[in-house]
C-alpha positions as CSV (number, residue, x, y, z in Angstrom):
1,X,32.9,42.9,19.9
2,X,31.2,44.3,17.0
3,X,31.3,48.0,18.3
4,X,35.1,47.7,18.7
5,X,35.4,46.1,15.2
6,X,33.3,49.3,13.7
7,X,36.2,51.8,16.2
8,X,38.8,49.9,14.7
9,X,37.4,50.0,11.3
10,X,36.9,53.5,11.3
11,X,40.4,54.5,12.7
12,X,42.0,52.1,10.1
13,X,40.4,54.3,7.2
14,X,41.8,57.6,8.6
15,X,44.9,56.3,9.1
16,X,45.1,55.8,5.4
17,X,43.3,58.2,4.1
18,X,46.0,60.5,6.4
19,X,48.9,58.6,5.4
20,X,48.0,58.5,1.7
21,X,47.3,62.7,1.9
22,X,49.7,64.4,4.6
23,X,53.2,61.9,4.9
24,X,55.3,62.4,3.0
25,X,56.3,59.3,0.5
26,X,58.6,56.9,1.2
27,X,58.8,53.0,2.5
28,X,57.5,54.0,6.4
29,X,54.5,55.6,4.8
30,X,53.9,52.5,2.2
31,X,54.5,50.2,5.3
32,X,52.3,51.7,7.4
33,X,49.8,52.2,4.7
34,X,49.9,48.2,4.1
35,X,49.3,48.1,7.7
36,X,46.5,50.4,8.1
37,X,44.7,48.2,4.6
38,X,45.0,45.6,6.1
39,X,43.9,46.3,9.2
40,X,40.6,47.6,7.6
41,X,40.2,44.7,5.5
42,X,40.4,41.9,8.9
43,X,37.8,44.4,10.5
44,X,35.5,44.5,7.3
45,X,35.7,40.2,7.3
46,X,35.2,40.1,11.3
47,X,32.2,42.0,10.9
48,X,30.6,40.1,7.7
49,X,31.7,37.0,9.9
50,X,29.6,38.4,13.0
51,X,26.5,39.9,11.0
52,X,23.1,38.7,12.3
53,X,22.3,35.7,9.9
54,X,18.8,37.6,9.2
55,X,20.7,40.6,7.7
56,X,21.9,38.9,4.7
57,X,18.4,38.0,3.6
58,X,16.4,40.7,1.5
59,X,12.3,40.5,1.7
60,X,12.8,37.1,3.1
């Protein structure tokens, strides 16, 4: 699961970082945009959910 959230993750950026660069403006590119944040953003909180319970300690 984790590998496809990180795919996922990593498509989601592009997408906006292409969207926000080489579309041209209007409300497809803002919708999609929203789209592609928010996608990024469920991935980013599906992964903090499934981190290893040991990673969130540090020296411990």
């Amino acid at each position: 699961m984790k590998p496809l959230l990180w795919i996922i993750l990593s498509a989601a950026l592009a997408a906006n970082a292409f969207l926000g660069l080489a579309v041209e403006e209007s409300g497809l590119q803002v919708a999609l945009s929203v789209v592609a944040g928010f996608t990024a953003l469920a991935c980013g909180v599906g992964l903090w959910v499934l981190r290893d319970p040991h990673e969130s300690r540090s020296g411990t």
